[in-house]
C-alpha positions as a LaTeX table, in Angstrom:
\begin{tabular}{lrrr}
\hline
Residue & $x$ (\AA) & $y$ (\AA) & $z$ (\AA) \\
\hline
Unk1 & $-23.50$ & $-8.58$ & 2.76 \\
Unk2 & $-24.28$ & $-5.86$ & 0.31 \\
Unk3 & $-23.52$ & $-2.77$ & 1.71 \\
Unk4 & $-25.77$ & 0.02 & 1.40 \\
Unk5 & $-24.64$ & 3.13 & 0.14 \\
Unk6 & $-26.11$ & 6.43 & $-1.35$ \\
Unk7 & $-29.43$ & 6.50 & $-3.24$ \\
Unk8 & $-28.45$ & 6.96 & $-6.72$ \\
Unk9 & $-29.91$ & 9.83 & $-7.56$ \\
Unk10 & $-27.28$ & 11.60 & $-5.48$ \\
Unk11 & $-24.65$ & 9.03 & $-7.36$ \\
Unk12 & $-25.97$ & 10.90 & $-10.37$ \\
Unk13 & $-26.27$ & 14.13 & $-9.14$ \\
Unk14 & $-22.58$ & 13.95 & $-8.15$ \\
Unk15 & $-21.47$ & 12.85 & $-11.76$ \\
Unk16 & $-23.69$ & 15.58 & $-13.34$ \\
Unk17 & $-21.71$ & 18.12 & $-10.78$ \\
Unk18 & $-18.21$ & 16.95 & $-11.66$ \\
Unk19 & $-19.10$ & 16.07 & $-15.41$ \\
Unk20 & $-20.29$ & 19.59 & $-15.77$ \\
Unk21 & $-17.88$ & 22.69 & $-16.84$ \\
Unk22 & $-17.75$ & 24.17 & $-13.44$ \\
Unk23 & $-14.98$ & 22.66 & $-11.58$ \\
Unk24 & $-12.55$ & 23.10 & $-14.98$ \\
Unk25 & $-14.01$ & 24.55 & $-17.43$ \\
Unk26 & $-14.12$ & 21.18 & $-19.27$ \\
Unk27 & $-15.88$ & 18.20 & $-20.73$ \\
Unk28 & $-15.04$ & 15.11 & $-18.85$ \\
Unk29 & $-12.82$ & 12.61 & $-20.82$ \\
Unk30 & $-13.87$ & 9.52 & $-22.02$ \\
Unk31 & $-12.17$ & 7.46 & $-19.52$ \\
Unk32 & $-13.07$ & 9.33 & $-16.65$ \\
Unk33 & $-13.73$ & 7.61 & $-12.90$ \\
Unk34 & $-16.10$ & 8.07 & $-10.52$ \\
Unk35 & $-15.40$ & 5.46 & $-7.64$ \\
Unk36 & $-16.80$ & 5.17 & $-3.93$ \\
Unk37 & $-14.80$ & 3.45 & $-1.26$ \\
Unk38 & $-16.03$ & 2.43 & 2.05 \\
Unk39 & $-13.26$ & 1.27 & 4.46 \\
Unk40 & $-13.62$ & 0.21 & 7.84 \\
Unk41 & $-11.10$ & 1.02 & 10.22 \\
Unk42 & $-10.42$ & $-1.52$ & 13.19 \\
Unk43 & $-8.32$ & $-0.55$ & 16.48 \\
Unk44 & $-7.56$ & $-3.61$ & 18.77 \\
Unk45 & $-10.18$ & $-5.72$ & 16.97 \\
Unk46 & $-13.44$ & $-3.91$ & 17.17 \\
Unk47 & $-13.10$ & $-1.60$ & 20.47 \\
Unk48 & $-12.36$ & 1.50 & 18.58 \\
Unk49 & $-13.93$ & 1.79 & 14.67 \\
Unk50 & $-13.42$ & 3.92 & 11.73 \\
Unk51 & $-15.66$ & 4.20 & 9.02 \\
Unk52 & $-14.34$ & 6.54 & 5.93 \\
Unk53 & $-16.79$ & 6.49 & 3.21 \\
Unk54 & $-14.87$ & 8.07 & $-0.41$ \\
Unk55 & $-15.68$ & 9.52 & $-3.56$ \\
Unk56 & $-12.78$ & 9.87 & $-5.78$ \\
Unk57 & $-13.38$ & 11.13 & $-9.25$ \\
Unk58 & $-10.55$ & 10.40 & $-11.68$ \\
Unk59 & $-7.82$ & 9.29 & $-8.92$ \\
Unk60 & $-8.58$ & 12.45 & $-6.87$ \\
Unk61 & $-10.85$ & 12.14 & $-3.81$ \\
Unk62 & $-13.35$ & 14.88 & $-4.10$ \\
Unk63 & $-16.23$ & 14.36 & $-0.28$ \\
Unk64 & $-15.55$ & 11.63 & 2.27 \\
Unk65 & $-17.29$ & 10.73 & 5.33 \\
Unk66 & $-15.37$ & 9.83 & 8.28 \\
Unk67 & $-17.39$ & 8.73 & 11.19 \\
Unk68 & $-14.98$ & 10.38 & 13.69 \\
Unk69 & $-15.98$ & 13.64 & 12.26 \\
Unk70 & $-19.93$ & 12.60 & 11.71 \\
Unk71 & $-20.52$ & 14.36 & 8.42 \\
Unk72 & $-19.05$ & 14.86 & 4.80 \\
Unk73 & $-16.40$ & 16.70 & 4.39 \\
Unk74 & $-15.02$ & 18.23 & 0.93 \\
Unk75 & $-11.92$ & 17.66 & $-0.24$ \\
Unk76 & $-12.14$ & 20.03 & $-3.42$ \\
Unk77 & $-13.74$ & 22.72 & $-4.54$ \\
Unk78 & $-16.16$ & 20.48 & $-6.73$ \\
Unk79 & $-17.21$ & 18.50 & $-3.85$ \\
Unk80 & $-18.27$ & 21.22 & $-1.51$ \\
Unk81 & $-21.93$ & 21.07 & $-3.37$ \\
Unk82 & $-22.11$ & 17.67 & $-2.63$ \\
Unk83 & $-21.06$ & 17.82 & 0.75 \\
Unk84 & $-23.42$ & 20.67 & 1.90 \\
Unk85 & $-26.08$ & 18.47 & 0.03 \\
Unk86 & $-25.38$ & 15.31 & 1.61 \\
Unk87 & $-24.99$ & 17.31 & 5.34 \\
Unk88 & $-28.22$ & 18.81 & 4.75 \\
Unk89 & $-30.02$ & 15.60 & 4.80 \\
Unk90 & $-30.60$ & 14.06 & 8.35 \\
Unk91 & $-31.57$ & 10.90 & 6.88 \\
Unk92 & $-27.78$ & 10.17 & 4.71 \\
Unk93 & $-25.86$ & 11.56 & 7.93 \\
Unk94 & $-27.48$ & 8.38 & 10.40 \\
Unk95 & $-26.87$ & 6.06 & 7.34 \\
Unk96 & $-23.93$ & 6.84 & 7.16 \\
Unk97 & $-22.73$ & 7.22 & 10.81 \\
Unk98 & $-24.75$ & 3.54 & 11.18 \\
Unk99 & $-22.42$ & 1.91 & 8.72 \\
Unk100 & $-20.32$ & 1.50 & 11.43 \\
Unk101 & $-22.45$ & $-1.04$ & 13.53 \\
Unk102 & $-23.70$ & $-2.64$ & 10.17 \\
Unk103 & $-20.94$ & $-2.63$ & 7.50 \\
Unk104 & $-18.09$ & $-2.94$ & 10.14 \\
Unk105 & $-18.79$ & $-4.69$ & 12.95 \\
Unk106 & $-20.84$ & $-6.70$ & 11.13 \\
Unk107 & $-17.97$ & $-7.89$ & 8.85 \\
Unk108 & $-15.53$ & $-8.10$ & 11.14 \\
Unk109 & $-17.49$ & $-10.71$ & 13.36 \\
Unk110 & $-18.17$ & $-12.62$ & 9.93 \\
Unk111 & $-14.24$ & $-12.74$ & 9.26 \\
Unk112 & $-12.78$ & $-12.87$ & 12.63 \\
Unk113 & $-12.66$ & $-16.23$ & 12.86 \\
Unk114 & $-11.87$ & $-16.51$ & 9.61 \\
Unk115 & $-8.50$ & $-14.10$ & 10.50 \\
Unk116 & $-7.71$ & $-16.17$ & 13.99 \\
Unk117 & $-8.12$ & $-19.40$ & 12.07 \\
Unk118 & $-5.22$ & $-17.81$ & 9.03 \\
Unk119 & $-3.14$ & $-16.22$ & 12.04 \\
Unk120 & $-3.09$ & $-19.82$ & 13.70 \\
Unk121 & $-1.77$ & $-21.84$ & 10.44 \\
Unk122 & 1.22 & $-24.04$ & 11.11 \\
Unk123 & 3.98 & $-24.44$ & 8.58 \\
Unk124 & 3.92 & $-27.93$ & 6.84 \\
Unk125 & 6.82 & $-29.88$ & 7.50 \\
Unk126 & 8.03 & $-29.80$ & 3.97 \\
Unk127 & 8.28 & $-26.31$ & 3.90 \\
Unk128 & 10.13 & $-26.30$ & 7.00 \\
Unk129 & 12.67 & $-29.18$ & 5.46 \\
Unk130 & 13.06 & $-26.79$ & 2.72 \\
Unk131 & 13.92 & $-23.75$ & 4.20 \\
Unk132 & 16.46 & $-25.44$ & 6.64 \\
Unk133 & 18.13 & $-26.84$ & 3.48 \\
Unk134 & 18.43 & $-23.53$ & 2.16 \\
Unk135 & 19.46 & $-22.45$ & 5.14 \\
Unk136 & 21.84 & $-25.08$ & 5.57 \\
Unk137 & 23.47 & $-24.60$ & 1.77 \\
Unk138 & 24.05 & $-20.57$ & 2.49 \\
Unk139 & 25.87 & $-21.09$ & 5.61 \\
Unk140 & 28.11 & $-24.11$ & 3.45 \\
Unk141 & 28.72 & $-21.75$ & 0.99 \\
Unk142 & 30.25 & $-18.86$ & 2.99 \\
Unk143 & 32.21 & $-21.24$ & 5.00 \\
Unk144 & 33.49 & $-22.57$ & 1.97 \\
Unk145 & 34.05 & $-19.20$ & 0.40 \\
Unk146 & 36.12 & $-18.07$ & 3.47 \\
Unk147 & 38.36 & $-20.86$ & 3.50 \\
Unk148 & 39.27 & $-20.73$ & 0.17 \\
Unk149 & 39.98 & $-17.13$ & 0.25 \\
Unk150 & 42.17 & $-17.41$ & 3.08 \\
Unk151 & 44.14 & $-20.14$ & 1.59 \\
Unk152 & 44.32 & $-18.01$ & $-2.29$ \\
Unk153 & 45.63 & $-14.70$ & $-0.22$ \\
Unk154 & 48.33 & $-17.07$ & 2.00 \\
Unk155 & 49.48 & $-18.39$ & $-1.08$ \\
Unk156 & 49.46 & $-15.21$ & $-2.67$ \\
Unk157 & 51.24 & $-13.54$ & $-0.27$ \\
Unk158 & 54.32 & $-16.38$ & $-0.10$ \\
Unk159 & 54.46 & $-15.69$ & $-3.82$ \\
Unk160 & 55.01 & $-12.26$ & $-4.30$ \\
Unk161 & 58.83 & $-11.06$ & $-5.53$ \\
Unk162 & 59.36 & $-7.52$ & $-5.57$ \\
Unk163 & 62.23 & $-6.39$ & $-8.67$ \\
Unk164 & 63.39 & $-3.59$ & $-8.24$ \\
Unk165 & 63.38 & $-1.95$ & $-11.81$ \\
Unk166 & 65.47 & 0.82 & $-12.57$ \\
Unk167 & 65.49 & 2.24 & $-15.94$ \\
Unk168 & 68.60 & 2.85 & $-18.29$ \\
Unk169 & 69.71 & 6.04 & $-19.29$ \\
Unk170 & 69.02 & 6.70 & $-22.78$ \\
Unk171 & 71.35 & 9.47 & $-24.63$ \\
Unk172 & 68.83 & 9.90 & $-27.62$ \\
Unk173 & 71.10 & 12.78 & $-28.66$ \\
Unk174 & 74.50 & 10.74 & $-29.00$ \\
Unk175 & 72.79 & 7.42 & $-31.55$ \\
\hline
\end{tabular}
């Protein structure tokens, strides 16, 4: 499902806004960003929903909607235009706030089973077999390990001589 969003001559009115000198003083670069993000939010499947509708502008979000609030909201100065615009219009607020019930909902019914189905996958018995043989090898190894360390220190330890070294005296003055 395509997801409606914005008309776009508010897209473009936004870009002329932020690509202006106002917020910085500054021509935009040439590899500048302007992204919108709609994210649904999901509490205990679909009982409680979030919708958060972003527009970040060069990795910095600038207006969002959030559908617990039930308007825009800037995030920076060069987004309160936007914002006001946008809250202004009765018409973007109930798209918006009905993006819930058609963008959300909607998509989570379409993927739910899709989700229980993934959630519900068994592990082949192959991969099983394989992880017990790892498994299986690490446990080897460290028992193996230990042993042999045990047996290195206890013949280590029957080994050691102390000598007891005690130096000459040396009359350098008397050669």
């Amino acid at each position: 499902m395509v997801r409606p969003s914005l008309p776009r001559g508010a897209l473009m009115a936004m870009l002329a806004l932020l690509g202006s000198c106002a917020p910085l003083c500054r021509a935009s670069p040439d590899d500048f960003v302007l992204q919108n993000k709609g994210e649904c939010h999901l509490v205990n499947g679909s009982q409680r929903v979030r919708y958060l509708d972003r527009y970040i502008y060069n990795r910095q979000q600038v207006v969002h909607f959030d559908s617990d609030v039930g308007y825009f909201v800037a995030d920076m100065e060069a987004g309160e235009p936007s914002a006001k615009q946008w809250n202004s219009d009765p018409a973007i607020l109930e798209r918006e706030r009905a993006e819930v019930e058609g963008f959300c909902r909607h998509n989570y019914e379409i993927f739910e089973g899709f989700m229980e189905q993934r959630r519900q996958l068994e592990t082949s018995e192959s991969a099983r077999s394989k992880m017990m043989t790892g498994v299986v090898g690490f446990v080897l190894g460290g028992i193996f390990f230990t042993v042999g360390l045990i047996i290195y220190l206890k013949n280590k330890k029957g080994s050691r001589q102390f000598i007891s070294y005690q130096p000459e005296e040396v009359d350098i003055m008397n050669n």
